[in-house]
Biopython code that builds the backbone (N, CA, C, O; Angstrom):
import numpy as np
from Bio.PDB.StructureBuilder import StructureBuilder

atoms = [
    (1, "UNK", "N", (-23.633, -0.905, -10.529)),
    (1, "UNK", "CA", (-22.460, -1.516, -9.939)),
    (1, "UNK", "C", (-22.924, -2.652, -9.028)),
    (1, "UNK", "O", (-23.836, -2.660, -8.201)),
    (2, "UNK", "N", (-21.890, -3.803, -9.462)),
    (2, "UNK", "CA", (-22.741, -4.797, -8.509)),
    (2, "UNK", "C", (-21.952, -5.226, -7.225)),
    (2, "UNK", "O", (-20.727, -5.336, -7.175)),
    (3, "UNK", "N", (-22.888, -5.469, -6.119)),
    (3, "UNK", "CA", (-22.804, -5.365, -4.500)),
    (3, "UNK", "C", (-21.215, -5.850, -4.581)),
    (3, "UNK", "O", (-20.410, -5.022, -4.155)),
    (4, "UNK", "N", (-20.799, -6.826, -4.971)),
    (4, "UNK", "CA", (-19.673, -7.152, -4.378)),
    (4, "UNK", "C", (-18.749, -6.184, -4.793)),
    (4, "UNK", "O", (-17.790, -6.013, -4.041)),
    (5, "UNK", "N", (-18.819, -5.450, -5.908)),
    (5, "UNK", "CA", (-17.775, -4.531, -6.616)),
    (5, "UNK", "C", (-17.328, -3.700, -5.359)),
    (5, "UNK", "O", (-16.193, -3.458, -4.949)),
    (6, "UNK", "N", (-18.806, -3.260, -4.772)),
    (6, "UNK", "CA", (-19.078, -2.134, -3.767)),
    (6, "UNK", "C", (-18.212, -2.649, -2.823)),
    (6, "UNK", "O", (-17.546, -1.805, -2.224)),
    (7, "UNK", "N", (-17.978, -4.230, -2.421)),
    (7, "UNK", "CA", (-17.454, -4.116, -0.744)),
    (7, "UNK", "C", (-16.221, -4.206, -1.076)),
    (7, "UNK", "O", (-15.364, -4.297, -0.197)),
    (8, "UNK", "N", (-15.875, -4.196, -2.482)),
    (8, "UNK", "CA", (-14.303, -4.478, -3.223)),
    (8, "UNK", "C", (-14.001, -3.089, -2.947)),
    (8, "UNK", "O", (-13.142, -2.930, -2.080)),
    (9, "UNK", "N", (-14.600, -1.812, -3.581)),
    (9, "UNK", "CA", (-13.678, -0.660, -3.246)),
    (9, "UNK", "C", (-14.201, -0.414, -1.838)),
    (9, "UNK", "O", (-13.872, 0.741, -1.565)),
    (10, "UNK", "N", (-14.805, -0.908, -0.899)),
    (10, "UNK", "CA", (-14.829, -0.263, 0.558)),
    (10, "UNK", "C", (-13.663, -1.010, 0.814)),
    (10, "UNK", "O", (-12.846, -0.113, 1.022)),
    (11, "UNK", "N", (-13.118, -1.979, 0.922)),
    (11, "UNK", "CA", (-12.486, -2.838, 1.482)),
    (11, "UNK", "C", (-11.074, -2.209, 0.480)),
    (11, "UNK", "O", (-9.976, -2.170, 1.034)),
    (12, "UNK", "N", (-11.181, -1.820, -0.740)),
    (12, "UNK", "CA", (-9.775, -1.131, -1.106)),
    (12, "UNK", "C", (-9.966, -0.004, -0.131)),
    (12, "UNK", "O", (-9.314, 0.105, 0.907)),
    (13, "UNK", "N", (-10.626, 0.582, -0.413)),
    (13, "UNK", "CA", (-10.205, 2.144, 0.536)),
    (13, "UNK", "C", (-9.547, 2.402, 1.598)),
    (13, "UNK", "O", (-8.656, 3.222, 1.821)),
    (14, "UNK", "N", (-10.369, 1.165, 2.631)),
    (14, "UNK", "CA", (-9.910, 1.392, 3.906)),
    (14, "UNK", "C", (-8.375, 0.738, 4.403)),
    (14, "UNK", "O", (-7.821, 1.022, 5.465)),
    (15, "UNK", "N", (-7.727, -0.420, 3.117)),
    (15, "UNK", "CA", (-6.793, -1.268, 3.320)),
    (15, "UNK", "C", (-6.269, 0.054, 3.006)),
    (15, "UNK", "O", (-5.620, 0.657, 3.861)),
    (16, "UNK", "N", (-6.497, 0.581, 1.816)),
    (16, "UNK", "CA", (-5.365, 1.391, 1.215)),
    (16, "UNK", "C", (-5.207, 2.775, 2.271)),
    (16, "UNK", "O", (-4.133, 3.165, 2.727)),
    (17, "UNK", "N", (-6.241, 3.257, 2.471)),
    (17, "UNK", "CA", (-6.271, 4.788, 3.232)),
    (17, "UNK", "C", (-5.181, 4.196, 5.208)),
    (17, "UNK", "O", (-4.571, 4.912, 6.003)),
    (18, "UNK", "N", (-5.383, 3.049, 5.217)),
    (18, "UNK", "CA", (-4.724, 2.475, 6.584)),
    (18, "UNK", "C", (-3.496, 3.044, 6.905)),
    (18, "UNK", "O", (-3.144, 3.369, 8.039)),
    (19, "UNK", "N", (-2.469, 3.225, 5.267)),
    (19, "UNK", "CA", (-1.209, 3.476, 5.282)),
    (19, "UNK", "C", (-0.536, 4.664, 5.081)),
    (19, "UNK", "O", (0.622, 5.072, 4.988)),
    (20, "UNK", "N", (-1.944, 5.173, 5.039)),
    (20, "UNK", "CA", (-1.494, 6.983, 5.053)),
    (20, "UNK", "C", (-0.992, 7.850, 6.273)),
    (20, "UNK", "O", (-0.172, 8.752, 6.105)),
    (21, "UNK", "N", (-1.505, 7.548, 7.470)),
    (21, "UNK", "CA", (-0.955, 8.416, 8.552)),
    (21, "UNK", "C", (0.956, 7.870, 8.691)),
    (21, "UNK", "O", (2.009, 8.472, 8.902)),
    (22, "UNK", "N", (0.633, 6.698, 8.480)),
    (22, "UNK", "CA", (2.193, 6.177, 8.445)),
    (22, "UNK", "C", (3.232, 6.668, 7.986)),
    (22, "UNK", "O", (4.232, 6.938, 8.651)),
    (23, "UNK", "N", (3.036, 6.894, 6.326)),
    (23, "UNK", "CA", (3.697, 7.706, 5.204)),
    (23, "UNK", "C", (3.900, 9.309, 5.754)),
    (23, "UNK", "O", (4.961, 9.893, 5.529)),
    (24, "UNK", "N", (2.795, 9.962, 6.489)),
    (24, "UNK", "CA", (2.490, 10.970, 7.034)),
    (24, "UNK", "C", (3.560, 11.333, 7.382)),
    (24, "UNK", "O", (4.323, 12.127, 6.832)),
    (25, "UNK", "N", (3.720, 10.507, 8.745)),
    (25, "UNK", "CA", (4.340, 10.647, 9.763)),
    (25, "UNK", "C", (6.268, 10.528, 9.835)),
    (25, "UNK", "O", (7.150, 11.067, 10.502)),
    (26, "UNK", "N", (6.199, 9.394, 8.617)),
    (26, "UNK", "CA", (7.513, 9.270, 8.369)),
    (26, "UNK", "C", (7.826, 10.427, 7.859)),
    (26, "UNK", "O", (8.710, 11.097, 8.393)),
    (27, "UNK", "N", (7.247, 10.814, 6.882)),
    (27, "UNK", "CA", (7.894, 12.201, 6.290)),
    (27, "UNK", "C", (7.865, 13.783, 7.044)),
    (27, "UNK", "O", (8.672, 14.708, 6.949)),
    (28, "UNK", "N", (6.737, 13.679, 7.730)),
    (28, "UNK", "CA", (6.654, 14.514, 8.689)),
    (28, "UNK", "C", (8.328, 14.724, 9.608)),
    (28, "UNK", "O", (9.108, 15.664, 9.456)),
    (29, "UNK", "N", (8.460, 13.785, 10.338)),
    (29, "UNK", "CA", (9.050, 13.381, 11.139)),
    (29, "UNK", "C", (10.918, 13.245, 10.447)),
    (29, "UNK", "O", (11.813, 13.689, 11.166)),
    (30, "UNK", "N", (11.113, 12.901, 9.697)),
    (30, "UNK", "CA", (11.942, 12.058, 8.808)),
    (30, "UNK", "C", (12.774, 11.129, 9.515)),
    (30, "UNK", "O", (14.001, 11.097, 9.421)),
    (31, "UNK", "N", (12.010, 10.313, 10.285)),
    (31, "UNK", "CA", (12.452, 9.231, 10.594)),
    (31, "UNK", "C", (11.627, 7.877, 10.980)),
    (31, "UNK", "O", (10.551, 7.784, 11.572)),
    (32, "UNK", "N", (12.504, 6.825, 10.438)),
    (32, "UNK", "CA", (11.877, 5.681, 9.998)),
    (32, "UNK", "C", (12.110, 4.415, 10.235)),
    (32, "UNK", "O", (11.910, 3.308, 9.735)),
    (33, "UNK", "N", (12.879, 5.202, 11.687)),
    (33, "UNK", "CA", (13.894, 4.372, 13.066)),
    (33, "UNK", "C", (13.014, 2.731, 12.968)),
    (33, "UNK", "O", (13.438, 1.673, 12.501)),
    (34, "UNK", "N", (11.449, 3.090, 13.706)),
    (34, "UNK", "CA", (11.060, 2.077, 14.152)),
    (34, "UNK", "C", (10.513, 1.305, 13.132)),
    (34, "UNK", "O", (10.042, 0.263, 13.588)),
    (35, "UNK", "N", (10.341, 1.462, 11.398)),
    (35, "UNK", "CA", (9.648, 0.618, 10.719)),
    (35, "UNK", "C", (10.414, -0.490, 10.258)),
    (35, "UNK", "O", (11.394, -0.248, 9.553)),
    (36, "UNK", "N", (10.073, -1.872, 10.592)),
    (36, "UNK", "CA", (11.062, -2.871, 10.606)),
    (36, "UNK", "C", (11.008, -2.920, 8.508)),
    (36, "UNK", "O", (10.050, -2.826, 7.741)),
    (37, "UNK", "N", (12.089, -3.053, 8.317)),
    (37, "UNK", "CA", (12.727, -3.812, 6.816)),
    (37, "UNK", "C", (11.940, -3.987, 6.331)),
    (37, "UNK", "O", (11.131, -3.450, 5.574)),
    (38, "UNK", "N", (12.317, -5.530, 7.149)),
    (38, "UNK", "CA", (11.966, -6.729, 6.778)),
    (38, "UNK", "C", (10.353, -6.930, 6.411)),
    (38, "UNK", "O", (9.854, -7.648, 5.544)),
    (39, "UNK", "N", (9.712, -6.041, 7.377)),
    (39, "UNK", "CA", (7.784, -6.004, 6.691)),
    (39, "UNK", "C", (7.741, -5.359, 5.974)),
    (39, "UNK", "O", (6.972, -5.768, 5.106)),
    (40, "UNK", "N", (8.240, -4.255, 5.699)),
    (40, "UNK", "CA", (8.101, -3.212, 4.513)),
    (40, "UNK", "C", (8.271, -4.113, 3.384)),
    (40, "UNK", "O", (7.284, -4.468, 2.740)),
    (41, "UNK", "N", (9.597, -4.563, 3.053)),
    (41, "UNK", "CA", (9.911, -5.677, 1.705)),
    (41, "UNK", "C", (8.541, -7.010, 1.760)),
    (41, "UNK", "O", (7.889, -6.996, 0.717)),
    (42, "UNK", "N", (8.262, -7.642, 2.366)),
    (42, "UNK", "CA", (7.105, -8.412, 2.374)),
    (42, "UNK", "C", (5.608, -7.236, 2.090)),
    (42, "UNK", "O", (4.983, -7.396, 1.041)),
    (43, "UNK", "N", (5.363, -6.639, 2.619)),
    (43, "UNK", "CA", (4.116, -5.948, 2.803)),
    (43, "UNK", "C", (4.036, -5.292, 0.813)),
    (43, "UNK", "O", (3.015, -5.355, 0.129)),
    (44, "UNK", "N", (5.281, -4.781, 0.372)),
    (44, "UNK", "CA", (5.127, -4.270, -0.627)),
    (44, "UNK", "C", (5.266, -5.332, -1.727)),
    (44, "UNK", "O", (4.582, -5.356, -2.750)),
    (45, "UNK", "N", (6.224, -6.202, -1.402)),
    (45, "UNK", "CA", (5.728, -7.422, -2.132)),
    (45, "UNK", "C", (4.644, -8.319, -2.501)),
    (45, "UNK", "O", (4.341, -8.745, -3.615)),
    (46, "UNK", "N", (4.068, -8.546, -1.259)),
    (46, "UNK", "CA", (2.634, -8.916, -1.120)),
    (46, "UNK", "C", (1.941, -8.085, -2.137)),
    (46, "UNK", "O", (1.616, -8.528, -3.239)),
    (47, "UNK", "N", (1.623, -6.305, -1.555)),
    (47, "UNK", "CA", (0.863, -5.471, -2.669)),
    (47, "UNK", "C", (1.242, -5.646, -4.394)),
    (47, "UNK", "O", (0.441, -5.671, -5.329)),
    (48, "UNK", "N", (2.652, -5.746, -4.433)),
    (48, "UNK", "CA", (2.684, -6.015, -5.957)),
    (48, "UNK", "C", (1.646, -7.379, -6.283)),
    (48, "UNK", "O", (0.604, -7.325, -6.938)),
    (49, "UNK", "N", (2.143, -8.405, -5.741)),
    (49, "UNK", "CA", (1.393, -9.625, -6.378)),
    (49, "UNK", "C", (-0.096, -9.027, -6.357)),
    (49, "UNK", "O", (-0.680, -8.773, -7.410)),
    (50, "UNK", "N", (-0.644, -8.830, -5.171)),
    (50, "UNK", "CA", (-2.192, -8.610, -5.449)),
    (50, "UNK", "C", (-2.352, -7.374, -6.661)),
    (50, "UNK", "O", (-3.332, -7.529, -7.389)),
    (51, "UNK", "N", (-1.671, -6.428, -6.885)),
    (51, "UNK", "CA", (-1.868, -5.899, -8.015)),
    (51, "UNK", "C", (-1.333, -6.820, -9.575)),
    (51, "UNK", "O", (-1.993, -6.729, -10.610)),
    (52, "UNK", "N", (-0.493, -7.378, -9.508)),
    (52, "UNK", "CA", (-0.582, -8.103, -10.392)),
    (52, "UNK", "C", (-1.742, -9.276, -10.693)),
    (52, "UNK", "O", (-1.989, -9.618, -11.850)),
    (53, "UNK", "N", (-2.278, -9.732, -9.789)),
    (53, "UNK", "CA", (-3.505, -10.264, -9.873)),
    (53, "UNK", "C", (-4.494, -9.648, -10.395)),
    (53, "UNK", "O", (-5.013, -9.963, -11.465)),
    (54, "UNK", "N", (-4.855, -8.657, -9.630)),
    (54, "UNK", "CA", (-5.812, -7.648, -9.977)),
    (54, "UNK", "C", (-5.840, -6.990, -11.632)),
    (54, "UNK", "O", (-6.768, -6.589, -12.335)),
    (55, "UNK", "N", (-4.714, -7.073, -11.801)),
    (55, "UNK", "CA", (-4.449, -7.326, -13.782)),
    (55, "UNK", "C", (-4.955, -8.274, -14.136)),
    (55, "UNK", "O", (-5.895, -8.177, -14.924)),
    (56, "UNK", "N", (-4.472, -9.660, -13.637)),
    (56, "UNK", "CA", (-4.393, -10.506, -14.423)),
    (56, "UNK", "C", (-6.099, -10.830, -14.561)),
    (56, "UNK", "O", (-6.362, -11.355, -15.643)),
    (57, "UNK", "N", (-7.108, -10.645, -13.804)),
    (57, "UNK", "CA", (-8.353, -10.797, -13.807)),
    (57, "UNK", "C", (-9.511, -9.500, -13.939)),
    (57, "UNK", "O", (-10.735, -9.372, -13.965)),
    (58, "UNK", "N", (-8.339, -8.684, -14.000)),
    (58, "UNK", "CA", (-9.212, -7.540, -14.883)),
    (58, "UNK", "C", (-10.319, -6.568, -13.467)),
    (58, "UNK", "O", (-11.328, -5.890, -13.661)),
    (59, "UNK", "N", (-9.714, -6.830, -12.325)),
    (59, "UNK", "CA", (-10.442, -6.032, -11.294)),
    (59, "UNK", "C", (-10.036, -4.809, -11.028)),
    (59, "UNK", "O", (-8.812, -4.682, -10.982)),
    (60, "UNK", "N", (-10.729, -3.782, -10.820)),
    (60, "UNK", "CA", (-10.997, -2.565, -10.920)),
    (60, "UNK", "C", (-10.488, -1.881, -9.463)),
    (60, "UNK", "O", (-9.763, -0.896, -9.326)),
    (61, "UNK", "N", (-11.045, -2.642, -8.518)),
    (61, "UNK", "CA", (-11.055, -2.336, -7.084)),
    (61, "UNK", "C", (-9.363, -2.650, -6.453)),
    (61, "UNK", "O", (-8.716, -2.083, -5.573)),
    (62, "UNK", "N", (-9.070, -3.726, -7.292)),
    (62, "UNK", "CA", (-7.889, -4.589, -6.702)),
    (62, "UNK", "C", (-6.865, -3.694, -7.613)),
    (62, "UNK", "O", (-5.760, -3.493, -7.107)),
    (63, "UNK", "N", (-7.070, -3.247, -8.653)),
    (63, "UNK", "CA", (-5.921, -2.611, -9.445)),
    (63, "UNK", "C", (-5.845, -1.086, -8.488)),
    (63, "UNK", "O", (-5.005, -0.524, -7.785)),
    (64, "UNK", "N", (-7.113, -0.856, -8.897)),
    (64, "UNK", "CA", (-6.641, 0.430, -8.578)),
    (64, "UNK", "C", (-6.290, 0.719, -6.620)),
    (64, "UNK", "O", (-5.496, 1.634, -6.405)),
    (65, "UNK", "N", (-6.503, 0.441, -6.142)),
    (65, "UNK", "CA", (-5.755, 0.178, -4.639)),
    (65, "UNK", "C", (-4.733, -0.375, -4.584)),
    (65, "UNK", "O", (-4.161, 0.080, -3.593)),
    (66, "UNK", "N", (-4.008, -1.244, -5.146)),
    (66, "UNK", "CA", (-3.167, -1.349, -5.389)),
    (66, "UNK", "C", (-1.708, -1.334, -5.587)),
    (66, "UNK", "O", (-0.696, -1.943, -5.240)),
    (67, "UNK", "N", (-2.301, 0.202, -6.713)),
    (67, "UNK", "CA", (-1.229, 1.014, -6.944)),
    (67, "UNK", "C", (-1.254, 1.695, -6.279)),
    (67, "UNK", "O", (-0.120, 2.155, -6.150)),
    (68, "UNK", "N", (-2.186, 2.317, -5.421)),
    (68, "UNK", "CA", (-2.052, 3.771, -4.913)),
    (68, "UNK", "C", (-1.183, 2.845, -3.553)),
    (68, "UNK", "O", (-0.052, 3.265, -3.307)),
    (69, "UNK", "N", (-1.634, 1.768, -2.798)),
    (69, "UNK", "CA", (-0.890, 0.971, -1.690)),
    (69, "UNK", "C", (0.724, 0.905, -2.174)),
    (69, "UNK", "O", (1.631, 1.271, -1.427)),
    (70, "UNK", "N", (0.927, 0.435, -3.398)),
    (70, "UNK", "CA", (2.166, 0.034, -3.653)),
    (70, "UNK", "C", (3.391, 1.080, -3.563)),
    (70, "UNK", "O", (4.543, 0.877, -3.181)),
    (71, "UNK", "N", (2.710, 2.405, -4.091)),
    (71, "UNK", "CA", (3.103, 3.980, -4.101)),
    (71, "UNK", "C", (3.456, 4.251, -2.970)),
    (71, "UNK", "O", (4.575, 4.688, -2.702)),
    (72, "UNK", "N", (2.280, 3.967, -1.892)),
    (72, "UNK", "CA", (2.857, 4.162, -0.710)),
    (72, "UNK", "C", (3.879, 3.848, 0.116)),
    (72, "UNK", "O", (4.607, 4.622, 0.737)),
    (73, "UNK", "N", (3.895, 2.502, 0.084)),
    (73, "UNK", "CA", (5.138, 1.486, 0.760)),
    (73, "UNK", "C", (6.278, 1.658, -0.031)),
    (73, "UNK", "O", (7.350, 1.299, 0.454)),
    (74, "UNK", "N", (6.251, 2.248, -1.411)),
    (74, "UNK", "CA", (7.912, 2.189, -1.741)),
    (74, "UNK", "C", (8.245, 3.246, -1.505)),
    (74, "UNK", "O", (9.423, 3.547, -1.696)),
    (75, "UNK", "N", (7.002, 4.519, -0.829)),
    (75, "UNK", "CA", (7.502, 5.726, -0.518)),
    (75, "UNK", "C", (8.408, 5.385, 0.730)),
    (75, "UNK", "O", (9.610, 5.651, 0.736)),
    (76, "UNK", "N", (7.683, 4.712, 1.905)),
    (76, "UNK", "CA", (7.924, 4.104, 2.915)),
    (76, "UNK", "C", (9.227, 3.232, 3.313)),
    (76, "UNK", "O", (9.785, 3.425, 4.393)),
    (77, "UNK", "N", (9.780, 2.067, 2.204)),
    (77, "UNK", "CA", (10.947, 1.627, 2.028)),
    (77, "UNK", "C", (11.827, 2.703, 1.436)),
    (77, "UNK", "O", (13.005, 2.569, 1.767)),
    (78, "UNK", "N", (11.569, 3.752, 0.635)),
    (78, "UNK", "CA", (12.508, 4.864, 0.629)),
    (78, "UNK", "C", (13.029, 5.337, 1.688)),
    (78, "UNK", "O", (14.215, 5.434, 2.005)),
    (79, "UNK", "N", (11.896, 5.693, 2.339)),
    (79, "UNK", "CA", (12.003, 6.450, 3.825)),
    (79, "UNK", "C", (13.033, 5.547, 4.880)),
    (79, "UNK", "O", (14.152, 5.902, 5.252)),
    (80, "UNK", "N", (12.492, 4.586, 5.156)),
    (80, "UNK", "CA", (13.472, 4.049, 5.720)),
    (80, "UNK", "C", (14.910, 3.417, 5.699)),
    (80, "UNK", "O", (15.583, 3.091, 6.676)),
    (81, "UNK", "N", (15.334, 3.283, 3.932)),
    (81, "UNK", "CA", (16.327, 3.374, 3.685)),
    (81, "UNK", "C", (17.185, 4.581, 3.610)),
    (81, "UNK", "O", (18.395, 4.548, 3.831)),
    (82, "UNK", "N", (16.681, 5.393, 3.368)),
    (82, "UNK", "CA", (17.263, 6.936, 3.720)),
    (82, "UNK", "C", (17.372, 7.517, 4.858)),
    (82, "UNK", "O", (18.415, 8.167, 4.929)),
    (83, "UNK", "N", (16.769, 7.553, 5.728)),
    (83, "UNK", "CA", (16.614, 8.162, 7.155)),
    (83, "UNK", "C", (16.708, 7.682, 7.888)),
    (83, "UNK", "O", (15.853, 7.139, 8.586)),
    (84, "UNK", "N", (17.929, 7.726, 7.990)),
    (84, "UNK", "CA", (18.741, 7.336, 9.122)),
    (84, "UNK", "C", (18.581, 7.365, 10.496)),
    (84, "UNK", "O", (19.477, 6.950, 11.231)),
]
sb = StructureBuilder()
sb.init_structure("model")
sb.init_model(0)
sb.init_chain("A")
sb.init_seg("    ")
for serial, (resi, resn, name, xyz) in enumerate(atoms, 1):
    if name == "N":
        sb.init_residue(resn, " ", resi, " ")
    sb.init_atom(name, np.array(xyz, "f"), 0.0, 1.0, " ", f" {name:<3s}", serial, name[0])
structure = sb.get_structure()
């Protein structure tokens, strides 16, 4: 595996693992008072394009973080559209 691949999935991991206590907590909690909209819709937007990139050039690191990021935040825009 070559070096840069390597700082590709460190650098997925830690972007992606960032958004887990969040998801956590919302569901923990079920509320999703303080997560603004408006970043959620950008933030998951953003993640789509970079996963669509990450297709379009065939990266491994970028796909697969990605999805698991993208999973997260629409768990997240669920959450906060629901819980009131």
């Amino acid at each position: 595996m070559a070096f840069a691949q390597v700082i590709g999935l460190v650098a997925a991991f830690l972007t992606t693992i960032a958004v887990v206590p969040q998801a956590i907590k919302t569901f923990k909690t079920r509320s999703a008072k303080d997560l603004s909209l408006k970043m959620l819709l950008a933030v998951t937007a953003g993640v789509f394009c970079w996963l669509i990139y990450g297709l379009m050039i065939n990266d491994f690191p970028l796909i697969a973080a990605n999805i698991v990021t993208f999973c997260l935040y629409l768990a997240l825009l669920y959450f906060r559209l629901t819980y009131k």
